[in-house]
N, C-alpha and C positions, 0 to 999 in steps of 0.2 A: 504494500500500500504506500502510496508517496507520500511524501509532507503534508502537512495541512497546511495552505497560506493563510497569511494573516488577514486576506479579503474574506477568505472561510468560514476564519473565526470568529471573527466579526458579524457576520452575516445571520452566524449561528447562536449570538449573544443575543437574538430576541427583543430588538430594542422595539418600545411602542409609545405612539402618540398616544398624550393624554391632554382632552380638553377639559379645562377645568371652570367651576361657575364664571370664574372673574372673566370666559373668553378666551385665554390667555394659553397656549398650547406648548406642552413640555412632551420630553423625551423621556423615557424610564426606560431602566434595563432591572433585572434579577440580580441583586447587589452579593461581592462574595459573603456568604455565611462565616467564614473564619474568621474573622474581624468582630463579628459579634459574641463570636468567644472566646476570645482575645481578652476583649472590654469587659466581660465579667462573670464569663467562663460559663455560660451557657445561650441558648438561641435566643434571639425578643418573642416574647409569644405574648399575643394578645390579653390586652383584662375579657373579662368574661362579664357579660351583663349580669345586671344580679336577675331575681326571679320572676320580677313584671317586666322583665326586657327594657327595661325604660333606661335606667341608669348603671352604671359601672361600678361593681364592689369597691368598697371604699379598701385604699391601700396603705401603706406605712409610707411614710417621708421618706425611708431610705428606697423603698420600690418604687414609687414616683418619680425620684430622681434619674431611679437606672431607666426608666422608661423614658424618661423625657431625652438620655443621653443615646438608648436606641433610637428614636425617631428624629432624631437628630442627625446621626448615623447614616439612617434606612435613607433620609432625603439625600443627606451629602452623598451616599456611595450610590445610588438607584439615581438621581436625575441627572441623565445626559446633556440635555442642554433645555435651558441657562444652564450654565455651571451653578450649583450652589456652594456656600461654603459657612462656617458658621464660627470664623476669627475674630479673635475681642482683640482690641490695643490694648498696651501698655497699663490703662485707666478701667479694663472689664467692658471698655463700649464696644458697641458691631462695628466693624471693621467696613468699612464700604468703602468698595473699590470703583467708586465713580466716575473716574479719570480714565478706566480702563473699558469699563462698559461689555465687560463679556463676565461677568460672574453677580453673582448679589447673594446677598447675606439671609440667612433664612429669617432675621425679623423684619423683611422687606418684604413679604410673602404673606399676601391675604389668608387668614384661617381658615377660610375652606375649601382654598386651595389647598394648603399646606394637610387639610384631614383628607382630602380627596384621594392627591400623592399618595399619604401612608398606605390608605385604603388598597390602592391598586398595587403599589408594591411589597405592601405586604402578602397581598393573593399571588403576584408573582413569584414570591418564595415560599409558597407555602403556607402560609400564615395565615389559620381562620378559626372560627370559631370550634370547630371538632377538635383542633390542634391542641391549642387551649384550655379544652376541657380533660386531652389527656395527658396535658403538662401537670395539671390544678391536681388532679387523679394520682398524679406522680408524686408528685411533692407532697400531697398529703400523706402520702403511703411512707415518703422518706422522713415526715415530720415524725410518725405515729412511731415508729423503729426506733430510731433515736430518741424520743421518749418514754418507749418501752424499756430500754434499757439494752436492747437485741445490736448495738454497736458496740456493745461492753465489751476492753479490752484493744479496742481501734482507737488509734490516735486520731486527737480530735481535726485531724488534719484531712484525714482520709474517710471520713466522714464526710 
């Protein structure tokens, strides 16, 4: 079998337009998943609505963070063009690169665009609500273990 070219590869990276409320039309690709376990050693999986569907179980400060730092992530590595990017100065402000006019900063980004994006790129990796339910499934089984007592003897490392 020969090489793959790089027009190939490309080709086969599934890049797709997305029109978003504001009009306003972006590029997204299927962002690499290693990166997101990198950042905090495991996938971004969706919150799970709670039981009238309406709203999003409430989470910890320190879960909201790692979420807010996934989707954050998911935009920067999934949108092809504009470039995003999500750089503070020196001072913690957005970084905007106005001079240059090919990138903008994700607080430059209407909110429903920016839920729109997540939206689709999260289905492009996978990411839904079934996913979610057996991450929730998991991690409760891993909470109950480690509460039981049944990692007794494991450093709490490997836990």
């Amino acid at each position: 079998m020969p090489p793959v070219t790089a027009a190939e590869y490309r080709k086969r990276r599934e890049y797709e337009e997305v029109t978003c409320p504001s009009g306003d039309v972006f590029r997204i690709c299927k962002p690499d998943l290693s990166i997101f376990i990198a950042l905090a050693g495991e996938l971004p999986i969706p919150a799970l609505p709670d039981a009238d569907n309406a709203t999003l179980q409430a989470v910890s400060a320190e879960e909201e963070q790692r979420n807010k730092r996934y989707a954050e992530q998911m935009l920067v590595m999934g949108v092809v063009s504009p470039k995003l990017h999500n750089d503070l100065d020196a001072t913690g402000q957005p970084l905007l690169h106005e001079e240059t006019h090919n990138s903008l900063h994700l607080s430059e980004l209407d909110r429903m665009d920016v839920m729109v994006l997540l939206r689709r790129i999260s289905l492009k990796m996978g990411l839904n609500t079934e996913v979610a339910q057996q991450a929730q499934a998991f991690r409760a089984d891993e909470e109950r273990a480690v509460d039981s007592g049944a990692s007794a003897g494991i450093p709490p490392a490997a836990v």
